[in-house]
N, C-alpha and C positions, 0 to 999 in steps of 0.2 A: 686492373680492376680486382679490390678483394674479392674473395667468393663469399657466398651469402649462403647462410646456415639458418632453413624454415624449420620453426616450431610451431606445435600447436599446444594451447595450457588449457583444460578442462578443469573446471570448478566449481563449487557448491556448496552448500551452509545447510542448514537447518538448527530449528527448536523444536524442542517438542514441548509447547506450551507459550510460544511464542509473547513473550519473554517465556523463557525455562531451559534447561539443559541442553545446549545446544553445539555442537563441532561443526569443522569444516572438512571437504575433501577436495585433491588438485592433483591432477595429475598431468603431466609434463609428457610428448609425445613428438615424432619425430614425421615431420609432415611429408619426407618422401620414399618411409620406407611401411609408417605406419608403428613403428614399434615404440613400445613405452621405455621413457627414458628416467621419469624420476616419478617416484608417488610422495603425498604431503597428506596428513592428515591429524587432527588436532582434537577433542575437548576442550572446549573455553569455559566452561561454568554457565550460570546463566547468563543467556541473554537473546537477542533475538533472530528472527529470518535474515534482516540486514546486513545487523553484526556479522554474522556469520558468514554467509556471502561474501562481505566485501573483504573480510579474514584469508577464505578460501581462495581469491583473486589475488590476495598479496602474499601468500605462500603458493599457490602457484608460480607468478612472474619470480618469485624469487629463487626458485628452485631453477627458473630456466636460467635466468642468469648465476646461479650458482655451476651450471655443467659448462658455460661457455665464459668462465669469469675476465678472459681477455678480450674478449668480442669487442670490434671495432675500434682497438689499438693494437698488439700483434698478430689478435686470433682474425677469423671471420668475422664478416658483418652478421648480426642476429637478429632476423626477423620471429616477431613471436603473434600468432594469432588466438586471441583468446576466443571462446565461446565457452556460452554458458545460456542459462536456460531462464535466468534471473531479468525480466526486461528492462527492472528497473535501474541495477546495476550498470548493465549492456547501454542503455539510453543516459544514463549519467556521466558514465569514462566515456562515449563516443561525444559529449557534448549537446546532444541532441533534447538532454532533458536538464533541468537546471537542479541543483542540490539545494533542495529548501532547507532540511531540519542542519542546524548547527553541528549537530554529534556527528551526522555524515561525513560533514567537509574533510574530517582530519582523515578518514581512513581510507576519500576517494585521492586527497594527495599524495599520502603515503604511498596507495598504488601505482599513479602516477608518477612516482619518484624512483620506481625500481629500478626501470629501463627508460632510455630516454625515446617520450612520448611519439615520435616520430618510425618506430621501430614496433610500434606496438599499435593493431588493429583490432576490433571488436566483433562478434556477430552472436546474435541470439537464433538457439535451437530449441527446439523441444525437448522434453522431458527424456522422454526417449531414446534422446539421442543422447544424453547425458547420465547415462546410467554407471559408470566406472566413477564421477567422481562421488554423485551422486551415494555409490553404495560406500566408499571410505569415508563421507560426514559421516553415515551413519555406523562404521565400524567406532567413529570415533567416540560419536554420542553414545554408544552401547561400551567402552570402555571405561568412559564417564562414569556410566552407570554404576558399575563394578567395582568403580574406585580408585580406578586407574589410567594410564594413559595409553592411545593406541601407539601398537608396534608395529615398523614395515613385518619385522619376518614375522611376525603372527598373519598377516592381511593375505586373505582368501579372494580381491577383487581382479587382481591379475587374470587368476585362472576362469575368474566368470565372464570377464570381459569379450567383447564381439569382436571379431575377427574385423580389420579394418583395411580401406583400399589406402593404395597412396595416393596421394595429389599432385597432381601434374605438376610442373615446373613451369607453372606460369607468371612468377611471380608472388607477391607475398600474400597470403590466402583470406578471403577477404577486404574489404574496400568500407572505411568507417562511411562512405559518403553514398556507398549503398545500402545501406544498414534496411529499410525498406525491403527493397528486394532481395536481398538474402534471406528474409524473414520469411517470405511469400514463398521463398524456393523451396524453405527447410520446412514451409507446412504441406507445400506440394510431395516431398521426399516422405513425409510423415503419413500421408495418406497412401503410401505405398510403389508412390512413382522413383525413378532416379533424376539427378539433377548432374549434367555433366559438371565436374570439379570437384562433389560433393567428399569430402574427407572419407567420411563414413557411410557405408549403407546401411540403408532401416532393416530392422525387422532382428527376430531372434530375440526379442529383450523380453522379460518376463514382469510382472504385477509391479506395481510401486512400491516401492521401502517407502516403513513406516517415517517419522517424523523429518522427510525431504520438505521441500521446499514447497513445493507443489500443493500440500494439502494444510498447509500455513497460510494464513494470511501476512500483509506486511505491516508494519506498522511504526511511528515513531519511535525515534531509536532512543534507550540511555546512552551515558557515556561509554565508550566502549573499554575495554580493560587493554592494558599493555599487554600486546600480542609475546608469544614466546616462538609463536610457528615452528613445530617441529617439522620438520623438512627430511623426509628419505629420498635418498637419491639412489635407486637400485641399477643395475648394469643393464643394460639393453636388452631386456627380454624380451622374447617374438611375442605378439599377442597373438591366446590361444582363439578356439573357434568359438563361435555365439552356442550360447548354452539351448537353443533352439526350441525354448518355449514361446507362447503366443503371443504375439505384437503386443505393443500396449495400443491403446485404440487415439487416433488423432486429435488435437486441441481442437477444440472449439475456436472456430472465428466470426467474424461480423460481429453484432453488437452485444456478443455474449463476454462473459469477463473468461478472460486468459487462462487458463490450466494451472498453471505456475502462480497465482495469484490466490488462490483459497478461497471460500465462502466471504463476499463482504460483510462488515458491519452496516446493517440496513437500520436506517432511522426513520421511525414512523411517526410524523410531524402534526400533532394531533393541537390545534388552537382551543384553549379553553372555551366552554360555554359561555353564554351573553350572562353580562351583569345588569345593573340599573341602567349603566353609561352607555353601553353598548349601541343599543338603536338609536339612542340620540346622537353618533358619532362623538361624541368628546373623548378630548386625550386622557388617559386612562395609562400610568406609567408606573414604573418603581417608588417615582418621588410623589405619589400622590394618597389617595386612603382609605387601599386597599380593600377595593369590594369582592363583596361576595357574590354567590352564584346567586342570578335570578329564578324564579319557580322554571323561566322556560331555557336557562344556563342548566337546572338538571335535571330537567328531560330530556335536553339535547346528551349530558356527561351518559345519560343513563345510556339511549339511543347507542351513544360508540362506545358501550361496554358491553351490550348485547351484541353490538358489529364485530367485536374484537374476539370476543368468546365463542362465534361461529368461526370465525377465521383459526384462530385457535395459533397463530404464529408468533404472538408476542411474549419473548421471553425476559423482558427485564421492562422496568419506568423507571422513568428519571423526569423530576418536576422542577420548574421552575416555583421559588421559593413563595411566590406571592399566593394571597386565597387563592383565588380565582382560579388558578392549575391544581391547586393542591388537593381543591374540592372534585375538580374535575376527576385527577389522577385517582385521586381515594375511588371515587366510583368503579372507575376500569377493573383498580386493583382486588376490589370487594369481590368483583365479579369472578375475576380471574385467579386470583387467591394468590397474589402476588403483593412483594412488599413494595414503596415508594421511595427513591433514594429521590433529596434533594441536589440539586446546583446552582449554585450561586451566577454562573454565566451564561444560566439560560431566562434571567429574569426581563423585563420590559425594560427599556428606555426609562430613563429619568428624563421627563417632558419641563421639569424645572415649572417654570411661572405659568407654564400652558394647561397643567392639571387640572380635566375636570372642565377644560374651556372646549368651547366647539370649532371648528375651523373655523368659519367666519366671526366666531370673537375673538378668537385670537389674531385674524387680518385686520380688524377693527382696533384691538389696543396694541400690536405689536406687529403692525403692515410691514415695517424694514426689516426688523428682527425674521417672520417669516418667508419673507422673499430673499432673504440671504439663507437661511437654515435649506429651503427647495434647491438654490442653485449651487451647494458647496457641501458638500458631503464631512469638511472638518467645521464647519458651522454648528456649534451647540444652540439647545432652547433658550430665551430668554429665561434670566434669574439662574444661571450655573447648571441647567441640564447636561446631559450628554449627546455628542455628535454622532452620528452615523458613524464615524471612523473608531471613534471608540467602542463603541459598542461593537462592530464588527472585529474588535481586534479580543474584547470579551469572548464574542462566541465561536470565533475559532478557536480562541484557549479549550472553552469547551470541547466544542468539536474534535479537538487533538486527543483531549482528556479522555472523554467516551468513545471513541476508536479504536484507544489502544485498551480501554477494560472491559471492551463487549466485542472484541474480534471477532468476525463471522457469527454473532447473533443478532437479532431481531430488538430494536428496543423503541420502544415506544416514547416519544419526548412532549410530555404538555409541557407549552409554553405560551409564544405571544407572537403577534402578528412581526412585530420587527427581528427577531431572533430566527423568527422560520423563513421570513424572505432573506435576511441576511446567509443564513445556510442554504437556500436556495441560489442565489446570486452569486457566492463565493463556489458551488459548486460549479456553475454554467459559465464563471469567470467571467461575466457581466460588468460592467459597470454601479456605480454604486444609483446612478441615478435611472436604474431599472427596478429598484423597491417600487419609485411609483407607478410601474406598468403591469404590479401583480396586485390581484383582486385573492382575498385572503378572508371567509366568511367567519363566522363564529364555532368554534366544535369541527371545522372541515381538517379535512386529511389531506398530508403530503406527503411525501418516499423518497427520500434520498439513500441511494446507496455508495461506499467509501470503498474501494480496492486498495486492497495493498503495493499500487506502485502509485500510490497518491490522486488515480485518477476521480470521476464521482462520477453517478448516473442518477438524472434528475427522473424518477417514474411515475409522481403521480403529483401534481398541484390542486389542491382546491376543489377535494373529491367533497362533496356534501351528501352522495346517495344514499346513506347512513341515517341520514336524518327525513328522509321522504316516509 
């Protein structure tokens, strides 16, 4: 039997500005002695928390198999255990989480491509616990700055780094199918306790560097640029002792968003006031003639400009292009002294031939037409409207769009009742034919919040107390 050579590869990214100037740091470590075997760290120009990340992953694995470059045909077998602090990353190479955006795909294969997958385990730790590669992104992003590229022998992380235990020889460190409970272990170790196996012990690490990952949000990625990964690979230096300033304080868990995840982009889901159509129910869409706010559409606009200006958290509007939001949104804005960006993919449904009709005249002249539009979600209105699936495929554009240009701010969205259930539904991953299980008043408020490893928290539907 060959003998088997454990690694451990610590990794990280950040921007600062998320897209903006952003490096990666990786550092290569020898899991049964504890000592650092190769450091990696980079400048990439702009771009974002992801990019960066998944940079600092593939200059990591690459570095490890650059010390062992025969492994598993004359040399030893190479087991390599990544950890990193990144969930999103961690939950996408363990398979546990699916790679939505397009740009992702190519740089979680590449990683994938280093070492063969079978050799290579995952687990996510705290912030914390991640402070060595942590502080080389940001040597790296800080030589960015300068104008230049980081140097191993300039890098001061060596000597700050925490004195680290070895890891027993129980095999390859790690288990992608426990991914769960490693999680739980490294927030139990993070709160101060020990976790027998645990690579590293807590404690001794001091304040957060600036522009890590941590006080980032994530966001949809650009194209990523052709990596150059400069790769140091330094001789086995003992790791010195923990610089023995004060803990960083433990991640939040339960229903709170993750540490490593940033302030989300919080969307406050404000439905225009009533028009004429309003209390009659009629379809009232994009394709139809565009009314204005009724006397009690702007008292209600006025109502949640006064609610909003005591609240005093809304930092950006964005209207959907029709009157009826636009009048609304103007209100808030007056109030607030803010300006109004429009978008085109938060506007109403094109109701087609239904415009202006009321349910039951439209079950009257178009009975097939509407009993197909309720039971199929790619069913458009009679006369060329739009389906439910298109429209929802509009307002995630959206949705993608204003996430990544209000990162961890507050933005207030008038729109329309189909757009706000559609982002409601798309949050909760419902089905499409839960639009008709949500009651959506005139002028009422809804809260959706977007995290940066793609998840969403739905916190407020169909608040109307604004208007009492």
């Amino acid at each position: 039997m060959s003998a088997v050579r454990r690694l451990v590869v610590e990794a990280d990214g950040g921007s600062r500005g998320n897209p903006g100037p952003a490096g990666y740091g990786a550092v290569v470590i020898d899991a049964a002695t504890g000592e650092t075997l190769a450091e990696a760290a980079e400048y990439i120009g702009v771009a974002t928390n992801n990019v960066a990340e998944y940079r600092g992953l593939i200059a990591g694995l690459t570095a490890a198999k650059a010390l062992f470059p025969d492994a598993g045909t004359t040399g030893p077998d190479l087991r390599v255990h990544v950890r990193m602090d990144s969930k999103l990353v961690v939950e996408q190479m363990s398979g546990r989480w699916k790679i939505k955006h397009p740009d992702m795909k190519p740089l979680a294969a590449r990683a994938a491509a280093v070492l063969p997958p079978s050799s290579v385990t995952y687990e996510w730790i705290p912030r914390a616990q991640n402070k060595h590669a942590d502080r080389l992104a940001n040597e790296a992003m800080d030589a960015g700055r300068d104008g230049r590229q980081w140097e191993a022998a300039a890098s001061t992380t060596e000597l700050d780094a925490p004195a680290r235990t070895p890891l027993p020889d129980r095999g390859p460190p790690g288990d992608a199918a426990a991914g769960a409970a490693k999680a739980r272990a490294a927030l139990a170790a993070a709160r101060g306790g020990t976790e027998a196996g645990t690579l590293f012990e807590v404690g001794g690490e001091g304040p957060e560097a600036p522009g890590s990952t941590a006080s980032e949000p994530t966001l949809p990625e650009p194209t990523a640029p052709e990596p150059t990964d400069a790769v140091a690979v330094a001789g086995a230096a003992a790791a010195s002792s923990s610089s023995g300033t004060a803990a960083a304080p433990a991640p939040q868990v339960g229903w709170a968003a993750a540490p490593d995840l940033g302030a989300p982009a919080t969307f406050v889901l404000l439905r225009h006031g009533e028009t004429a159509l309003t209390p009659e129910k009629r379809f009232s869409g994009s394709g139809g003639t565009d009314p204005e706010l009724s006397a009690t559409g702007r008292d209600q606009a006025a109502r949640a400009a006064a609610h909003f200006a005591a609240l005093g958290t809304v930092q950006e509007i964005v209207s959907s292009p029709l009157r009826r939001c636009r009048e609304t949104a103007a209100a808030v804005a007056d109030r607030l002294g803010l300006e109004v960006r429009v978008d085109e993919g938060l506007r109403e449904t094109d109701f087609g031939a239904w415009e202006g009709l009321t349910f039951g005249e439209v079950r009257e002249r178009y009975g097939d037409d509407l009993t197909a539009w309720l039971a199929d979600p790619e069913t458009a209105p009679t006369g060329g409207g739009e389906s439910f699936t298109e429209v929802a495929t509009r307002v995630a554009a959206a949705r993608d769009r204003l996430t990544a240009r209000y990162a961890g701010r507050t933005v207030l969205l008038v729109t329309h009742v189909t757009p706000i259930k559609t982002l409601v539904r798309l949050a909760l991953e419902a089905p499409a034919q839960a639009m008709f299980r949500m009651e959506l008043s005139a002028a009422s408020i809804s809260t959706v919040a977007y995290y940066g490893d793609g998840n969403a928290s739905v916190r407020v539907l169909n608040d109307t107390s604004h208007l009492r």
